[in-house]
C-alpha positions as CSV (number, residue, x, y, z in Angstrom):
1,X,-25.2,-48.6,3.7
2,X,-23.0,-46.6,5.8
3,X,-22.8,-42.8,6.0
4,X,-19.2,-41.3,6.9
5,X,-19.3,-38.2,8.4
6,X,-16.1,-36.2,8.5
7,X,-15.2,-32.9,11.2
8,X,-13.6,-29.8,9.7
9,X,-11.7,-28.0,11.3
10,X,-13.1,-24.3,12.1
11,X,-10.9,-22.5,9.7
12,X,-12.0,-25.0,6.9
13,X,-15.7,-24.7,8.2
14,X,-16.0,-21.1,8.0
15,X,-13.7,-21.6,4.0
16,X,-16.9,-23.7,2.8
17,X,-19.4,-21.5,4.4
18,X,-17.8,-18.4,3.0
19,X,-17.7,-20.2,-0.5
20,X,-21.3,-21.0,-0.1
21,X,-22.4,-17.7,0.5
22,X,-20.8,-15.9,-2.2
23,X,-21.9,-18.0,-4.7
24,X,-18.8,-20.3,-4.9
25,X,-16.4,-17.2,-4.9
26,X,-13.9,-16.2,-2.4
27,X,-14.3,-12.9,-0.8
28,X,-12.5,-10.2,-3.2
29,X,-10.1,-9.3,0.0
30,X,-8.6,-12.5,-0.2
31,X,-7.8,-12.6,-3.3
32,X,-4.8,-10.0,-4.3
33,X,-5.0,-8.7,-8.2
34,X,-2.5,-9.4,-10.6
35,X,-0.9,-5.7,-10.2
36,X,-0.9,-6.1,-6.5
37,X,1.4,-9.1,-6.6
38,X,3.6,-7.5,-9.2
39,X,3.8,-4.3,-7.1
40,X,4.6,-6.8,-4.4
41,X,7.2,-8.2,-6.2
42,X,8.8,-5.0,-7.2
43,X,8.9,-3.6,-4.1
44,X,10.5,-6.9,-2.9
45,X,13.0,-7.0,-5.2
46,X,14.1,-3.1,-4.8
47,X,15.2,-3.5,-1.0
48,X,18.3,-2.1,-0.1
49,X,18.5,0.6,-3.1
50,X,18.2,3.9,-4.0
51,X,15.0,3.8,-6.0
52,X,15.0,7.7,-5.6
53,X,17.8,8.4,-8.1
54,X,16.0,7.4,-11.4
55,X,14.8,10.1,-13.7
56,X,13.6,13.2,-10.8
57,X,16.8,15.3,-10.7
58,X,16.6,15.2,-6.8
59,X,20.5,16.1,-4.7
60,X,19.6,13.3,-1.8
61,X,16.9,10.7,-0.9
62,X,15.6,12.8,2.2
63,X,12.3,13.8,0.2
64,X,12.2,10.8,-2.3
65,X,9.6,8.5,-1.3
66,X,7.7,9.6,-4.4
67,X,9.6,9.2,-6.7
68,X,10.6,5.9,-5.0
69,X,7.3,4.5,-5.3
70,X,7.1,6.0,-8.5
71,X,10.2,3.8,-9.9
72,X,8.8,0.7,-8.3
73,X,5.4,1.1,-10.1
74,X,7.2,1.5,-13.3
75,X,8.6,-1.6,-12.5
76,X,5.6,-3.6,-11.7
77,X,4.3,-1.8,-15.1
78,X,2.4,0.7,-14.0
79,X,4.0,3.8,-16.6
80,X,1.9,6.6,-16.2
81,X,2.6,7.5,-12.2
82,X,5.8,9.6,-12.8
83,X,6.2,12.7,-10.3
84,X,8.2,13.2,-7.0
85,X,5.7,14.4,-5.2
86,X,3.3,12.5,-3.0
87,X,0.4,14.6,-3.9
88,X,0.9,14.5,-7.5
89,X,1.9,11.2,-7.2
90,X,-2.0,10.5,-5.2
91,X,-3.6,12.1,-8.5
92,X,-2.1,10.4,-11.2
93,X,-2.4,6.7,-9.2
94,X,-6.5,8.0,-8.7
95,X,-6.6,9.4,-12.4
96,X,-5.0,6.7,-14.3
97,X,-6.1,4.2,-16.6
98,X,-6.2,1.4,-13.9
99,X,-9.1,1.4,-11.8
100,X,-8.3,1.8,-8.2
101,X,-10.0,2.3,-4.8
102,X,-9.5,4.5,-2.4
103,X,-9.8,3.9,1.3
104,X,-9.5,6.2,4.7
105,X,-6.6,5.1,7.4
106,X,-6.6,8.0,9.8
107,X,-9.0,11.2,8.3
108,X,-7.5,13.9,10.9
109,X,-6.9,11.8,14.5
110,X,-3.7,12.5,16.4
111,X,-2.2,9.4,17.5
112,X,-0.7,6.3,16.0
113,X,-2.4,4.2,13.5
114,X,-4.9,1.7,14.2
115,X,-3.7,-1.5,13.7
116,X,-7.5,-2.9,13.6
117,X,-8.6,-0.9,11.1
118,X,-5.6,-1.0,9.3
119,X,-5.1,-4.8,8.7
120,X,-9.1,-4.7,8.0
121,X,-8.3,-2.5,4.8
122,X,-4.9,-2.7,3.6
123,X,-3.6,-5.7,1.8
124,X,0.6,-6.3,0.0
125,X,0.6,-4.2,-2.8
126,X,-1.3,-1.4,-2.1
127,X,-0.2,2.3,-2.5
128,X,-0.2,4.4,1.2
129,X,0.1,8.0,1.0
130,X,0.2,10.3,4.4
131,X,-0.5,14.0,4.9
132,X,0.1,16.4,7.7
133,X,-2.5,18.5,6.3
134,X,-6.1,17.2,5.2
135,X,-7.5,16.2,1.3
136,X,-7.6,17.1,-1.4
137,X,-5.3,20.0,-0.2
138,X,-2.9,17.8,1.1
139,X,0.7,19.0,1.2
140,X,4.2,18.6,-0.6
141,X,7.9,17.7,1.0
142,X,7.8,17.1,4.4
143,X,4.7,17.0,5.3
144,X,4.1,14.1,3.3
145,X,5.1,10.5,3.0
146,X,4.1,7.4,1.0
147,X,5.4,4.1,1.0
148,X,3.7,0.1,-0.4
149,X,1.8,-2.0,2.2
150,X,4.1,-4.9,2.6
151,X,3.5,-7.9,5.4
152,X,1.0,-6.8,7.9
153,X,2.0,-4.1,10.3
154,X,4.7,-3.5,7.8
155,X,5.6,-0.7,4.8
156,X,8.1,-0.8,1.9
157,X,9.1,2.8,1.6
158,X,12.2,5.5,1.4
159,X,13.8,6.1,4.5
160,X,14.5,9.4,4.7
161,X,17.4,9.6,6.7
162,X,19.8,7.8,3.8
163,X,17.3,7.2,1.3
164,X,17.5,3.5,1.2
165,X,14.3,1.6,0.0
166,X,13.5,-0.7,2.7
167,X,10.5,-2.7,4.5
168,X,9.6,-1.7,8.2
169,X,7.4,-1.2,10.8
170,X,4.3,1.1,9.4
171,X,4.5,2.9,12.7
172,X,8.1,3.8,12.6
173,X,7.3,5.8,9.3
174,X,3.9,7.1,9.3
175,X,1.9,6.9,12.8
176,X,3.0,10.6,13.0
177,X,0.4,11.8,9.4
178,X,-3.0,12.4,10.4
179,X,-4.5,11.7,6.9
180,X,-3.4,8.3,5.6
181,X,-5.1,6.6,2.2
182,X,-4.7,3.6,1.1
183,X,-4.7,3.6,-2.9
184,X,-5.7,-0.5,-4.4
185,X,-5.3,-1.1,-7.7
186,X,-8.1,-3.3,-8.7
């Protein structure tokens, strides 16, 4: 009889020994939930647009990242987050009927964000909403910003010098808040 012995490769290694140990089940980060991908999706698919004009009554796109991520939720179908503002907008995500977790970026540090930290939490899909001013105070208009994660290091969100829904750098448009969540429907 002869035994065959195969090597894996460390990536595949440390695949079956994760499997083992959770029972057969791969870690709940790897694994993105159906709203994720569709908020994905929508956020994808709304590049290059104005997602600020729909249904707010707002004169320019300067202060519309709420109700741009607002209008690409409602796209992914997720009806019940409907405000403008990033504060209200927070509150309705954390009050709905989805269930969602909420987890701390920066909590009051100057500085730009860490990328460690942040590609240990945030996966695509997930909501991020920045304050100048800390929780659950927050602040309204300028002092606050929100965008979707999108590939790692990067954000889909309103840029509010023409209002055009794009994906960029995460630093570019929010290293300069000093309270960042992270909002993942579950």
């Amino acid at each position: 009889m002869r035994c065959q012995y195969s090597l894996l490769s460390k990536s595949a290694f440390i695949a079956v020994l994760t499997l083992a140990l959770t029972g057969g089940h791969a870690p709940a980060h790897s694994q993105a939930s159906t709203t994720a991908k569709s908020i994905n999706k929508a956020a994808q698919d709304c590049v290059g647009k104005e997602m600020w004009k729909k249904g707010y009554g707002l004169k320019s796109g300067g202060l519309g990242c709420a109700a741009s991520v607002s209008n690409v939720l409602n796209k992914a179908g997720i009806a019940y987050v409907r405000t403008p503002v990033t504060l209200y907008m927070r509150r309705q995500i954390l009050q709905g009927k989805l269930k969602v977790k909420e987890f701390v970026i920066k909590n009051g540090e100057k500085g730009g964000i860490d990328d460690t930290r942040l590609n240990e939490i945030a996966r695509r899909g997930d909501v991020l909403v920045a304050f100048m001013n800390p929780l659950p105070g927050g602040n309204i208009g300028p002092k606050a910003h929100c965008g979707i994660i999108g590939a790692p290091g990067h954000v889909f969100t309103n840029d509010w010098n023409d209002g055009i829904w794009k994906h960029g750098n995460i630093h570019d448009y929010f290293d300069s808040y000093r309270y960042i969540r992270v909002l993942r429907f579950l």
